[in-house]
N, C-alpha and C positions, 0 to 999 in steps of 0.2 A: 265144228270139225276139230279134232283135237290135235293136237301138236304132233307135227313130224318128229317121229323118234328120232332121227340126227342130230334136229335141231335142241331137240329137250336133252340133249345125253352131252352137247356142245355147252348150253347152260348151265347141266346142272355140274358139269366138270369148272367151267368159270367162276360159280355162284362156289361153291369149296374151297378155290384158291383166292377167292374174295380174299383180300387184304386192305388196308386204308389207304393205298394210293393208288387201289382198280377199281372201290367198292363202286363210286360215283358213274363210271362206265359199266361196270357190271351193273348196276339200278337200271340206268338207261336200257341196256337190253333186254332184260327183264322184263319192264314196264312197254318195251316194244312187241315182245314177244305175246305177252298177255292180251294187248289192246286188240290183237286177232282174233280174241277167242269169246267166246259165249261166256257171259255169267256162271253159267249152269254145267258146264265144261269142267270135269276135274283135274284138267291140267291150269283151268284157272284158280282155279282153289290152289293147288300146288303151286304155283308159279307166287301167289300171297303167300306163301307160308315164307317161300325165297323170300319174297320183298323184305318179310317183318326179318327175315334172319340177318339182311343185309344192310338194314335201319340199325339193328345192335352192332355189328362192325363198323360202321359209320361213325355210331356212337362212343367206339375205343372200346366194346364188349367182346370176350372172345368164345367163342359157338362153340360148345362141347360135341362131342360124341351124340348126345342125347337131343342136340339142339337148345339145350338152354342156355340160355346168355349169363346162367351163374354171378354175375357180378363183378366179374374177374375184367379190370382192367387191360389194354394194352397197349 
């Protein structure tokens, strides 16, 4: 069953203001949100693509426009 549009539009506005001292709470939601959902689920697919973006801000990487972690420190 795929994600309640509330709840995905709640994420994915958290997962954007993601900074280094929410990223770890935002993971956790994420990772909760996901564990509801089928493999096969394209909002599980999506909900990954969050993770890996949220693993780079973890990392002190800063997420462009485009989604790439560029390299750029922060």
């Amino acid at each position: 069953m795929p994600l309640d549009r509330e709840i995905k539009s709640k994420l994915r506005d958290r997962v954007s203001l993601a900074n280094k001292s929410t990223v770890d709470e935002v993971i956790g939601e994420v990772e909760a949100a996901r564990a509801g959902l089928a493999p096969d689920d394209k909002d599980y697919e999506r909900l990954g693509v969050w993770l890996e973006d949220l693993t780079h801000i973890a990392g002190g990487k800063i997420i462009g426009r485009t989604g790439d972690p560029g390299g750029l420190q922060g």
